[in-house]
C-alpha positions, -999 to +999 in steps of 0.1 A: +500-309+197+496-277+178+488-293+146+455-313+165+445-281+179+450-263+143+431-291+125+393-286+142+386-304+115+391-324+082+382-291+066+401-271+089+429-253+065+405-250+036+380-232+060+408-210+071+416-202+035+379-193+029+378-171+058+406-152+045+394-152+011+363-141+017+370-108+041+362-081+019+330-101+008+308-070+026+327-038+025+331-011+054+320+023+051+348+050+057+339+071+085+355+088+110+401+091+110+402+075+142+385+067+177+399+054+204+395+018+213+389+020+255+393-006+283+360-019+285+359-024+323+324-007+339+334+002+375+308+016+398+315+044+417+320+038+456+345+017+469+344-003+505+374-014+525+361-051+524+342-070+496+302-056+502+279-075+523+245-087+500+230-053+522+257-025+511+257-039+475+222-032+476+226+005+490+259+012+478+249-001+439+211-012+436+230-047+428+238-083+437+275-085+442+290-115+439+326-135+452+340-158+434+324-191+450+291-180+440+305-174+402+324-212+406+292-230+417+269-206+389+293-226+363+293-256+373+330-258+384+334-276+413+324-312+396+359-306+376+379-287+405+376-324+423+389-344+393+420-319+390+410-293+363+418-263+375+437-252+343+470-268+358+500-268+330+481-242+312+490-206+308+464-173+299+473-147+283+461-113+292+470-085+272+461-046+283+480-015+279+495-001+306+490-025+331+488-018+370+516-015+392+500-029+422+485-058+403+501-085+417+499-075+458+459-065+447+457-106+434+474-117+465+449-099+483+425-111+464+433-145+468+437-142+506+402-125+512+387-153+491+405-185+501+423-189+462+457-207+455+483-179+442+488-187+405+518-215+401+533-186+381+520-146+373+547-131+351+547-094+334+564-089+297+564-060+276+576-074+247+563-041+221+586-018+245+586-004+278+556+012+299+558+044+310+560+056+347+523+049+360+511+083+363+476+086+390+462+115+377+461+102+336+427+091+337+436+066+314+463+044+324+439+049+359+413+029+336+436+004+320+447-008+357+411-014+363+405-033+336+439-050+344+426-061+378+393-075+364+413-093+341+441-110+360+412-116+392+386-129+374+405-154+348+422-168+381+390-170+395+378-194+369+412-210+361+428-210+398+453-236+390+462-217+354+496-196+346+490-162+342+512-137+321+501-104+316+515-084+289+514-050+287+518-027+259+532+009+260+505+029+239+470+036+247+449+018+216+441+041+189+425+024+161+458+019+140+475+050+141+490+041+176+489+019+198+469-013+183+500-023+162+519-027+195+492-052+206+493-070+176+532-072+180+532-082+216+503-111+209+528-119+181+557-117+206+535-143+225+523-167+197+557-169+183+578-183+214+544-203+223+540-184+258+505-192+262+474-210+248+444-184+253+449-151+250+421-125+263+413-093+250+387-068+272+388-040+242+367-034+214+360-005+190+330-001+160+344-016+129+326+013+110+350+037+128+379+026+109+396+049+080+386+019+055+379-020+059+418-022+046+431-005+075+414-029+099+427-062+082+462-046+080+462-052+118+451-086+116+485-107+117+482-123+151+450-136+147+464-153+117+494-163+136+472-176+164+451-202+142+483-213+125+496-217+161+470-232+177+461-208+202+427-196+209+422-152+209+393-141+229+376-107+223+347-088+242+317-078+220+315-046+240+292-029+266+270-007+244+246-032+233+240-025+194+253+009+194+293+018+202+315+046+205+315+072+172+345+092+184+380+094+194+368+110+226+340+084+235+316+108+240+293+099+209+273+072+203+264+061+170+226+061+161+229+029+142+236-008+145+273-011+151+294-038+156+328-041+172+363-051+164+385-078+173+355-101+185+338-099+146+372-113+131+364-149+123+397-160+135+383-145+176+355-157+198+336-129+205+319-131+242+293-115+252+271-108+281+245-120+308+230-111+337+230-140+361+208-139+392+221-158+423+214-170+458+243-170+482+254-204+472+258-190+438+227-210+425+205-198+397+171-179+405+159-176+374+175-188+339+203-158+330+189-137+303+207-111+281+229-087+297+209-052+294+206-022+319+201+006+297+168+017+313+177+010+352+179+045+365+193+029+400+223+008+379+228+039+356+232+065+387+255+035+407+274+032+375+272+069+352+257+091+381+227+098+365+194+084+358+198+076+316+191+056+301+225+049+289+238+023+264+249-003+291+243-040+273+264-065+258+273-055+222+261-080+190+252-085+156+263-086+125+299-074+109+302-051+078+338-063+071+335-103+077+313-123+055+299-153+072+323-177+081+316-213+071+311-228+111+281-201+111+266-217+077+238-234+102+230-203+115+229-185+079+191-181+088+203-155+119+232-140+101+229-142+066+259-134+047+278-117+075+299-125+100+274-128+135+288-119+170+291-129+197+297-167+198+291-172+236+282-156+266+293-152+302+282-130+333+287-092+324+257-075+341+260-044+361+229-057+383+253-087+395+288-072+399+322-087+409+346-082+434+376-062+420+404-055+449+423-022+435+456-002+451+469+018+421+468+052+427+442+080+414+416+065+435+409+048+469+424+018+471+392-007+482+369-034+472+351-022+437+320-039+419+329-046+384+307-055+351+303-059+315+322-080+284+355-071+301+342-092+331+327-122+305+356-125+283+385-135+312+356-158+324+355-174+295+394-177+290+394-195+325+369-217+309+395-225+277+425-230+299+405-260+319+397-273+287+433-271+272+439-291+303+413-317+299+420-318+261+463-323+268+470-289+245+459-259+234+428-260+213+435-229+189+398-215+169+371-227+191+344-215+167+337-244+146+337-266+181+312-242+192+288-243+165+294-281+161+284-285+196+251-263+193+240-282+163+243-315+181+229-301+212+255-307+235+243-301+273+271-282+281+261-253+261+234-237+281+206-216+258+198-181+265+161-176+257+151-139+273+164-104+267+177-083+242+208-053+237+184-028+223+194+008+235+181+043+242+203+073+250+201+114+246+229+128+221+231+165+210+201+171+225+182+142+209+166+108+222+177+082+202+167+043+206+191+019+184+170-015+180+193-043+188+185-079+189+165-105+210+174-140+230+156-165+209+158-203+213+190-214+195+220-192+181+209-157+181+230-118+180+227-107+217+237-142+235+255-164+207+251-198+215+243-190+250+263-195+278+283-230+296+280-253+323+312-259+328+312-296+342+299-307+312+311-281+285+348-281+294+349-323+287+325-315+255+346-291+240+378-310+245+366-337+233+349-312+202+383-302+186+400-336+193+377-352+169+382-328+143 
């Protein structure tokens, strides 16, 4: 089975070898020794004690809110849920540092409030070493058990008959010089005693913050691992539209196009972000559209307590240490000779959050709206894991199925024609704007390929890399 899912195609090893080969085709500035790469979870500020009527969201967030019915029937799920794909037999992979140590009573009560089946099986490894004592008052394991939670919720959300084993890693992420080589030897950990077929990654940091392109692609062994294994790595594109993060401390922006790291590796899917607009039922008002809410005051003071605007958008465009990979040669037009993120899309915006139940201490335990890539990315994982199902095995890179399935207009992929991840933010004192890029009909560097009906996607993509 692993060799199908390896072989997308007839090409399929030499396009592998030409990915690799051509890596250092555009070279990476050397800029700043480190910066750290940060759970990209956005959590708004006030809890409740039970998921938020349509009214408190309102007042509480200036937001839809939205339970995980309404997200099922948005993509199409329930057409597949009746024939028995529910991502039975398949297992995701969620990788964070840290963890949370309440995270498997806060799924149980997630599933109880919301009428899901517990996971046929929700294990824990630490396979790079063990995790510290959870500590409330370090502000970051505090955020690494939030993005935990929207992970393991959400992915089980989409996937409710899917395995789930979390692995956590003992060292906050920073960029290489700690805590990243754990990841890459707890995915290894993974890949190597075939644990799982999708792994899902919520963390991201600028490529251009890394000492030099070399030190980046010295980190780079899973991914390899993963395509030779047949398992599919996802990666968000990040939630500061075209900017990111400049510094170890997160505090600076850069005033330039950026783009982020894992989800520009050609060997990674790299998700991004929409804003979908629903009724109760979870059907579509209007057509979702770029995720962008860098110039709501309300969502910026629900989210950052003040008015902005602040870079909060899902991250794209193009890499500066991947040339273009050859399943983006129909798209050279968009991306030229570079590697173009992100692939696909999913829900991410902070004007339609999701329910997040949280216990860990440093904060009130409660009902919490969640957003951004860190929300799109386990989406889209559950969205793998029924396909691996419908498919019989693991379906390894996805990207050539992907583009494959654009260029023959597959109705499963759903085109994102409105909205942009340009951003505006004040810095030292200065107003900066960094242009991003805008939804246009086809493939394009703030939706991808758009976004999925699942229904139909799910059998299309199956069916994608089986006839490779």
């Amino acid at each position: 089975m692993r060799d199908r899912a390896r072989d997308l195609c007839a090409a399929g090893a030499l396009a592998t070898a030409l990915i690799v080969g051509s890596l250092l085709a555009v070279s990476a500035p050397a800029l700043a020794a480190t910066v750290d790469i940060k759970p990209g979870v956005i959590k708004v500020i006030a809890p409740t004690t039970a998921p938020p009527t349509p009214a408190q969201c309102a007042a509480i967030y200036a937001a839809r809110c939205y339970q995980p019915a309404q997200i099922q029937t948005a993509y199409g799920e329930q057409p597949l849920f009746a024939e028995g794909i529910t991502g039975a037999g398949q297992t995701i992979v969620i990788v964070d540092s840290f963890g949370s140590p309440t995270i498997q009573a806060d799924l149980a009560t997630f599933d109880q409030q919301f009428g899901l089946p517990a996971p046929p099986s929700f294990r824990i490894i630490q396979p790079a070493g063990a995790v510290p004592p959870y500590d409330p008052t370090n502000s970051d394991m505090v955020g690494w058990a939030g993005e935990t939670t929207l992970d393991v919720e959400w992915s089980h959300t989409i996937a409710p008959g899917a395995n789930i084993l979390l692995v956590e890693t003992p060292v906050s992420e920073d960029e290489g010089t700690s805590g990243f080589p754990q990841i890459v030897e707890a995915e290894n950990y993974v890949i190597d005693h075939h644990l799982g077929g999708v792994i899902s990654q919520s963390f991201s940091a600028a490529e251009d913050t890394f000492p030099t392109a070399q030190s980046l692609l010295d980190l780079r062994s899973a991914y390899l691992n993963a395509d030779h294994e047949g398992v599919t790595v996802l990666a968000a594109s990040g939630d500061s539209g075209a900017t990111d993060y400049s510094n170890a401390a997160a505090t600076l922006f850069a005033t330039h196009p950026v783009t982020s790291w894992p989800d520009s590796d050609p060997l990674v899917t790299g998700v991004g972000g929409t804003q979908l607009l629903l009724n109760p039922d979870g059907d579509r008002i209007v057509p979702d559209r770029v995720w962008n809410n860098t110039y709501s005051p309300a969502i910026n003071e629900a989210t950052f307590g003040d008015a902005g605007p602040n870079p909060l958008a899902g991250g794209g465009g193009k890499s500066v240490i991947f040339s273009r990979p050859w399943y983006q040669d129909g798209v050279a037009d968009v991306v030229g000779d570079q590697r173009g993120v992100p692939d696909i899309s999913m829900s991410g915006s902070c004007s339609g959050l999701v329910d997040t139940y949280q216990s860990f201490g440093g904060q009130t335990p409660g009902w919490y709206g969640a957003c951004g890539t860190s929300e799109a990315t386990p989406l889209f994982a559950g969205i793998v894991a029924l396909a691996d199902q419908q498919a019989g095995h693991s379906l390894g890179l996805i990207n050539p199925a992907l583009y494959a399935l654009s260029a023959e207009h597959a109705p499963g992929l759903v085109d994102i024609t409105a909205g942009n991840n340009t951003v505006s933010f004040t810095q030292n004192n200065l107003f900066y704007t960094v242009p991003g890029f805008t939804a246009s009909p086809g493939y394009d560097l703030a939706s991808g390929l758009g976004t999925v009906d699942a229904s139909l996607f799910v059998p299309e993509l199956a069916r994608a890399v089986g006839a490779g």
